[in-house]
C-alpha positions in Angstrom: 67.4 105.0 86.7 66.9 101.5 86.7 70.3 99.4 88.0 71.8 96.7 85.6 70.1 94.1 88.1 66.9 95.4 88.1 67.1 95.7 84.2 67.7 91.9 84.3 64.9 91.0 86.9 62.5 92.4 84.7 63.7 90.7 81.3 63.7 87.5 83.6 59.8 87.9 84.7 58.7 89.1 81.7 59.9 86.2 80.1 58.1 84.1 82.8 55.4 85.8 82.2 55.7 84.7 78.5 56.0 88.7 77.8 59.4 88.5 76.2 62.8 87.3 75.8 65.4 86.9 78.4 68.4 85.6 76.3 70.2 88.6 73.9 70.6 88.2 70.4 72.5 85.0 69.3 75.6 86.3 67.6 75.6 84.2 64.3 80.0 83.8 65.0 79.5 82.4 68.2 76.8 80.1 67.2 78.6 78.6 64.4 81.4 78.3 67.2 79.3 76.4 69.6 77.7 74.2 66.9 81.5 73.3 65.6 82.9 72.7 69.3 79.5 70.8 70.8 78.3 68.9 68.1 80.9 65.9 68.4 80.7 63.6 70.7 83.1 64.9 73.1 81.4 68.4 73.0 78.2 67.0 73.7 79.7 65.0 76.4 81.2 68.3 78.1 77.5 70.1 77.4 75.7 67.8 79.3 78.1 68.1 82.3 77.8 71.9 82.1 73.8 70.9 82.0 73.8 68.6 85.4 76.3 71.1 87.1 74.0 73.9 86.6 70.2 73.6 85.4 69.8 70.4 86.3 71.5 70.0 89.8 69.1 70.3 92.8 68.5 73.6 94.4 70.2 74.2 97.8 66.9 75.4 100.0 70.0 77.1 102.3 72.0 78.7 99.8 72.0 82.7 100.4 70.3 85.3 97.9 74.0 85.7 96.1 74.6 81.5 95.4 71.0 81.7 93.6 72.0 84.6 91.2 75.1 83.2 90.7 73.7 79.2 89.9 70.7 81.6 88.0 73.6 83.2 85.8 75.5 80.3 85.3 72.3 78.1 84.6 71.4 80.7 81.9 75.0 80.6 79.8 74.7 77.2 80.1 70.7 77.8 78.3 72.4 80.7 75.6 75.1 78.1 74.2 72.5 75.4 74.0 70.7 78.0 71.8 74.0 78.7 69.9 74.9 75.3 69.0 71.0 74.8 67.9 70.7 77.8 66.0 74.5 77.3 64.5 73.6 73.7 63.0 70.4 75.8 62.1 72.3 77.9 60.2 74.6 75.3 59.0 72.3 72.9 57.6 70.8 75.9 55.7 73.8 77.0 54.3 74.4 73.5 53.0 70.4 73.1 51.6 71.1 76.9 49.6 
């Protein structure tokens, strides 16, 4: 039986690989959430700090197996509430068009 990190490691290269997703599901709550807490200007501030602090800071060449799963983890929440504040205006805008 596969472990829960091996599960993930293939998710991850098959989405590489362009074979598939990596994020889950967006849960349409949390995504109106997100698009209600980082669409002002304050939110978008604190989204683009999460951004440089995790996908967008340099990789440490010395940093141990661990750091890079952890800065790999932390740099994909960062990616999944980019996709809920996009898909919650998504959703919003469409709600206001019906």
């Amino acid at each position: 039986m596969a472990s829960l990190f091996d599960t993930f490691a293939a998710k991850r290269q098959a989405a590489r690989e362009g074979k598939g997703e990596i994020m889950p599901q967006i849960d349409a709550e949390f995504a109106d959430l997100c698009a209600v807490v980082f669409s002002n200007a304050s939110g978008e501030k604190l989204l683009r700090k999460l951004r440089d602090m995790t996908i967008d800071s340099p990789e440490d060449p010395s940093a141990s197996e661990s750091a890079l799963r952890v800065r790999a983890v932390r740099s994909q929440f960062v990616r999944a509430i980019e996709g809920a504040v996009e898909a919650g205006l998504k959703a919003r805008e469409k709600g206001k068009a019906a």
